[in-house]
C-alpha positions as CSV (number, residue, x, y, z in Angstrom):
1,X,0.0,0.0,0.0
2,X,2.8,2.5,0.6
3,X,4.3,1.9,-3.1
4,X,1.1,2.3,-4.4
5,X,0.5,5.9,-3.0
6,X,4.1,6.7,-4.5
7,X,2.7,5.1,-8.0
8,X,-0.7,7.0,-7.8
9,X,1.6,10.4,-7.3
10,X,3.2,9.4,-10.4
11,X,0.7,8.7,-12.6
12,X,-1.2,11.5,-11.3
13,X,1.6,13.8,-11.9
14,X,1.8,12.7,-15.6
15,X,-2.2,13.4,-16.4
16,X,-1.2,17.0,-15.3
17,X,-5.1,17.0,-14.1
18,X,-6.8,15.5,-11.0
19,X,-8.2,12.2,-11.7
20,X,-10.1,11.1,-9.0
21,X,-9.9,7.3,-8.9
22,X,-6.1,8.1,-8.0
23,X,-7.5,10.0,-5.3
24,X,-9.6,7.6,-4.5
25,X,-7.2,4.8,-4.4
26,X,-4.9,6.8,-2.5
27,X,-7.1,7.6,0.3
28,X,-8.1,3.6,0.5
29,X,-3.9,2.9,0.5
30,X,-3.9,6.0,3.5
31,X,-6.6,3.9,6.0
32,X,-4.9,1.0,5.0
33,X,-1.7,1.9,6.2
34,X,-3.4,3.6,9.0
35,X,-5.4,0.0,10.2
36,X,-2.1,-1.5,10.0
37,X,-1.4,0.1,13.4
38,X,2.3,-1.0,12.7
39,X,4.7,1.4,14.0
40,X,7.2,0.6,11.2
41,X,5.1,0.8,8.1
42,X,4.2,4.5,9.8
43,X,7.5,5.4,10.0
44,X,8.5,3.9,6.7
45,X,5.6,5.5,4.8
46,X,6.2,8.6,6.5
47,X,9.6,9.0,5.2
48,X,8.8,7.7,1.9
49,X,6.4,10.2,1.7
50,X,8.6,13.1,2.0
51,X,11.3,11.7,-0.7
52,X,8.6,11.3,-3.7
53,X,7.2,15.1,-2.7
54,X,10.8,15.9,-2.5
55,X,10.9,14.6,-5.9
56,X,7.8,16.0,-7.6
57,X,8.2,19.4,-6.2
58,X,11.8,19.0,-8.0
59,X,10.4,17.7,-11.3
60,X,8.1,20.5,-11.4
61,X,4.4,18.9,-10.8
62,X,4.2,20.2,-6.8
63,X,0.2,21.8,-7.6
64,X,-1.0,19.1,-9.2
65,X,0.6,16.7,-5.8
66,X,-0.9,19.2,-3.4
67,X,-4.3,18.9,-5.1
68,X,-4.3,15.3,-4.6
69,X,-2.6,15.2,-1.4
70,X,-5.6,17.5,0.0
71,X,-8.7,15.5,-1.9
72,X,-7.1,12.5,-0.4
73,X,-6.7,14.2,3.3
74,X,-10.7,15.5,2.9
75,X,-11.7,11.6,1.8
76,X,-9.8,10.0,4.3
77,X,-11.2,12.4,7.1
78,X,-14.5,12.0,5.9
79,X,-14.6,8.4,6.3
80,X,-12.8,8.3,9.7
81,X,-15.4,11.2,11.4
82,X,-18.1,9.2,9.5
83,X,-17.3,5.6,11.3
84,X,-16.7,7.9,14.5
85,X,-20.0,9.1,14.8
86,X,-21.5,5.6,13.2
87,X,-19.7,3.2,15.4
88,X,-17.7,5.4,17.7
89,X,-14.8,3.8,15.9
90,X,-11.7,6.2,16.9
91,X,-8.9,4.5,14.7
92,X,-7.0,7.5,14.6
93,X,-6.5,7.9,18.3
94,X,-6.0,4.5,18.5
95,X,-3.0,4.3,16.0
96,X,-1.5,7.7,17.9
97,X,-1.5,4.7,21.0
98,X,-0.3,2.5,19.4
99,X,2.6,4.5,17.6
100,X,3.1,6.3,20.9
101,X,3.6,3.4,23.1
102,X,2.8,2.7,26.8
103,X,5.3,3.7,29.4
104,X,3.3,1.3,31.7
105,X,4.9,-2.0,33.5
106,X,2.9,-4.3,34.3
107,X,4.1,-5.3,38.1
108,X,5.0,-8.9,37.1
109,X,6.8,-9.5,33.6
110,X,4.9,-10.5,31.0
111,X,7.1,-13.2,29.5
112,X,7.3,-15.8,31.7
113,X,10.8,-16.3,32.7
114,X,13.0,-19.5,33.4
115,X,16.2,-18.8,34.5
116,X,16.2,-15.2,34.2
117,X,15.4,-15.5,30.1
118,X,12.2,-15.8,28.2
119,X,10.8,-19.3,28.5
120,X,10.5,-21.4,25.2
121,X,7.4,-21.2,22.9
122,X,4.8,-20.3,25.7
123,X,1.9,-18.2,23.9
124,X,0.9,-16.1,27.0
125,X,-2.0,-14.2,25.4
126,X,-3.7,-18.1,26.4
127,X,-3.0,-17.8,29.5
128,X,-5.0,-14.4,30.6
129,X,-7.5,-15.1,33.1
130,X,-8.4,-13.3,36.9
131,X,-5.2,-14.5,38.2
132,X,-2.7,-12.7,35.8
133,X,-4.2,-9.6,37.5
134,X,-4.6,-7.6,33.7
135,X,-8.0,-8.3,32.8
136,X,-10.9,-7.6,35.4
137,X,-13.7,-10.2,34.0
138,X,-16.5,-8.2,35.9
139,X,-16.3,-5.5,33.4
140,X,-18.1,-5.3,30.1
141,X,-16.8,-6.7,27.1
142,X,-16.0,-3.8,25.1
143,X,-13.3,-2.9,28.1
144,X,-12.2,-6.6,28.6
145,X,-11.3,-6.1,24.9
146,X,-9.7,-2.9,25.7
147,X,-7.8,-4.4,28.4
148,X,-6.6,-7.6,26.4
149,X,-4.7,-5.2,23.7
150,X,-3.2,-3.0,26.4
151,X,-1.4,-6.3,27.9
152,X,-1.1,-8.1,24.5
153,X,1.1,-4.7,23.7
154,X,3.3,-4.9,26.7
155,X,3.7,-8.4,25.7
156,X,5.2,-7.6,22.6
157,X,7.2,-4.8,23.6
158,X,8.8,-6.9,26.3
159,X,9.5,-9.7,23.8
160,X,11.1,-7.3,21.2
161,X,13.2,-5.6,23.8
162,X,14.3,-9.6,25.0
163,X,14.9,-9.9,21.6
164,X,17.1,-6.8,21.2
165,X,19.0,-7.3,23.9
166,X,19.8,-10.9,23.3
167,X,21.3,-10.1,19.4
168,X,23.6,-7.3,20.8
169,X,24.8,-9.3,23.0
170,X,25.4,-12.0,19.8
171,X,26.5,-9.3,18.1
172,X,29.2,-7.8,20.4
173,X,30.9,-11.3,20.8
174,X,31.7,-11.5,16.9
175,X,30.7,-8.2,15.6
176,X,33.5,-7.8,12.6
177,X,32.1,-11.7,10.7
178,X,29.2,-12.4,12.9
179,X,28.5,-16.0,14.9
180,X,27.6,-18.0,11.5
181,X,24.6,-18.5,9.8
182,X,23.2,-20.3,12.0
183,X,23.6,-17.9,15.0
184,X,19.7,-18.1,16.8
185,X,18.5,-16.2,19.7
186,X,17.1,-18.6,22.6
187,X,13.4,-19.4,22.6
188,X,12.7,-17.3,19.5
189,X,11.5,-18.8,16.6
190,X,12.3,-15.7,14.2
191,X,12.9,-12.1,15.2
192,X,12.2,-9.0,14.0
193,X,15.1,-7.0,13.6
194,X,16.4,-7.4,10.0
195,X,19.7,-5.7,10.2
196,X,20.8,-6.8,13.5
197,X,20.0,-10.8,12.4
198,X,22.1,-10.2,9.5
199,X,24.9,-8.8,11.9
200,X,24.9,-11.7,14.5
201,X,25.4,-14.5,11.7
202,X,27.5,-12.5,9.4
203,X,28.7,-9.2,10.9
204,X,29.4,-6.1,9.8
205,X,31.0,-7.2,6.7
206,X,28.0,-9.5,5.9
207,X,25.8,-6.8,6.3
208,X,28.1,-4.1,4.4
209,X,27.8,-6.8,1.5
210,X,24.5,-7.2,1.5
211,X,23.7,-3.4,1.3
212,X,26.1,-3.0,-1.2
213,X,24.1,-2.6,-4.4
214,X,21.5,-0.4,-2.9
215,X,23.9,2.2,-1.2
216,X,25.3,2.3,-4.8
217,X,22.2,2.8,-6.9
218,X,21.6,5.0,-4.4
219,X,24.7,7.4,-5.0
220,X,24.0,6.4,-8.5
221,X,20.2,8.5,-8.2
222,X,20.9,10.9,-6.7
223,X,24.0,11.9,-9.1
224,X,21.0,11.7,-11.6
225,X,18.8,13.8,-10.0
226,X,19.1,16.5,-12.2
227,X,17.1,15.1,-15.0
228,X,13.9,16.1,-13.0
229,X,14.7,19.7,-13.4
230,X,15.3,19.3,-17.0
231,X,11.7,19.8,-18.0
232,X,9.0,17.0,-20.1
233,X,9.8,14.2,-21.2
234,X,12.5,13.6,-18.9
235,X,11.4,15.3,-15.8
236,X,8.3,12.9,-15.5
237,X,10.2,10.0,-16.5
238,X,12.7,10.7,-14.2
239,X,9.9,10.6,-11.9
240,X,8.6,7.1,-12.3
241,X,12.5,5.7,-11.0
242,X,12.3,8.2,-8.2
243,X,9.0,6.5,-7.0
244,X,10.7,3.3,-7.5
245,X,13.5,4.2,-5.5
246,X,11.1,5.9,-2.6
247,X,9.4,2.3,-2.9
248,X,12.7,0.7,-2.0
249,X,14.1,2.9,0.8
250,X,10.3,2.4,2.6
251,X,10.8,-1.2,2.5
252,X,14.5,-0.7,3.6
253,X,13.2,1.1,6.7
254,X,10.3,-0.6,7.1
255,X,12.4,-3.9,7.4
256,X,14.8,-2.8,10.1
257,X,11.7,-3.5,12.4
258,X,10.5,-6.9,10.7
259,X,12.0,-10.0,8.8
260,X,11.1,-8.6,5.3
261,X,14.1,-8.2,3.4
262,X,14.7,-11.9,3.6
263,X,11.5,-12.9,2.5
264,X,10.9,-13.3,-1.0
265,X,8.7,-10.2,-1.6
266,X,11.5,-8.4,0.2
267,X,14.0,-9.8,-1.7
268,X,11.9,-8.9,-4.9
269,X,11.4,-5.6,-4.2
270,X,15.0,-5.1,-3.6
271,X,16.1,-6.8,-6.7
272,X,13.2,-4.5,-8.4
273,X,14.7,-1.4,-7.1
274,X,18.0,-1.7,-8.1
275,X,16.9,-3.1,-11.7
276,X,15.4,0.1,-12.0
277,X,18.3,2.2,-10.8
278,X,20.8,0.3,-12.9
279,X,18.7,0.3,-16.0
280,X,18.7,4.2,-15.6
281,X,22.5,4.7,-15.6
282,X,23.5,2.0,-18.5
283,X,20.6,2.9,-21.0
284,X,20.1,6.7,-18.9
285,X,19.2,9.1,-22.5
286,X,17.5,5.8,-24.4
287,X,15.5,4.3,-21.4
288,X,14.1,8.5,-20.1
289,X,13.0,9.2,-23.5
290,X,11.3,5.6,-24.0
291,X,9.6,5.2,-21.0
């Protein structure tokens, strides 16, 4: 959803006019990302978001962006005061929670612990009843539900930070070539942290490797840039690798926080983004005037 939005920029950009299924797929890719209520895809779409206006503005097309930027903004709120006062659904407020965080702690850990570490494979969302001491089952639904996400957070955070500390620790034992490929952290089936996983088996070399290609497609851009400013056919053109690129660097950010770029859309989008740049710099006057 947060490559389309860059896409719908783009092809809005190039009709030079409002078309208003672009808006209106762009406001459904806006409360998707919003539902989400994943503090990475946020933070990755958020930054994405400023690099393709950063590029439009450049290539020239910044009215036409703010147009559909503001008929997306007036769709989206639309819908969101509408399912408010309908269902007194406040999915806003509750995605500023979620983003936010909870400073609370509960006053027993929420991972049960053996030995001081996070016991193996023990799904403790099962085992909330009156005794855990989170969940008061004399209260109405609606706030059992309310009090089930609040601890099923906590539970999370505490697992991620378990997780965290456990790979630096990996980490600072080899951190030049890693602990090997098949370096794991205790009682976790997968974790999220992309970067730091490729660290602990490889190290920083392995992960200097594997970022390689896109730091240089990156410098390779960027060195580019220029065509946006040149005026049609190429500034537009330009455009449609810069999206590509702003595509790539949300699903680089995005996967700092979850296993992506080792799964095979990850690995796709990667390879996809660096096609693009690379086919830009070997065939750069043939491929902007053909596109």
């Amino acid at each position: 959803m947060v490559i389309a939005v860059f896409f719908c920029f783009y092809f809005q950009c190039k009709n030079k006019e409002i078309k208003w299924h672009y808006v209106a797929t762009t406001a459904l890719c806006f409360l998707a990302i919003l539902f989400s209520f994943t503090r990475s895809i946020f933070l990755s779409a958020l930054i994405g978001l400023f690099l393709s206006v950063f590029l439009v503005l450049l290539s020239g097309h910044g009215r036409i962006l703010f147009k559909h930027l503001l008929f997306s903004t007036i769709v989206v709120a639309v819908l969101l005061i509408g399912a408010y006062l309908a269902f007194g659904a406040n999915y806003l407020g509750f995605a500023y929670q979620r983003t936010a965080g909870s400073d609370v702690v509960p006053e027993k850990n929420a991972v049960p612990q053996e030995n001081g570490e996070a016991a193996p494979n023990q799904d403790v969302l099962d085992n909330l009843n009156d005794d855990a001491g989170y969940i008061d089952r004399s209260k109405n639904p609606r706030e059992q539900t309310d009090a089930y996400l609040h601890y099923s957070e906590i539970v999370s955070d505490q697992y991620r930070q378990y997780t965290l500390s456990a790979m630096l620790a990996k980490i600072k034992i080899s951190p030049i070539v890693g602990n090997g490929l098949g370096a794991v952290i205790k009682y976790r089936d997968y974790n999220e942290f992309f970067y730091l996983d490729v660290m602990m088996k490889m190290g920083i070399i392995g992960l200097l490797l594997y970022l390689a290609p896109a730091f240089l497609c990156g410098y390779w851009f960027f060195r580019e840039i220029k065509y946006l400013r040149r005026g049609p056919p190429y500034n537009i053109q330009m455009l449609l690798v810069g999206v590509i690129v702003a595509g790539f660097l949300a699903v680089c950010i995005f996967s700092f926080f979850n296993p992506y770029l080792n799964a095979a859309l990850g690995i796709m989008m990667y390879s996809f983004g660096i096609a693009a740049v690379l086919l830009l710099k070997e065939h750069k006057d043939g491929f902007l005037k053909q596109i």
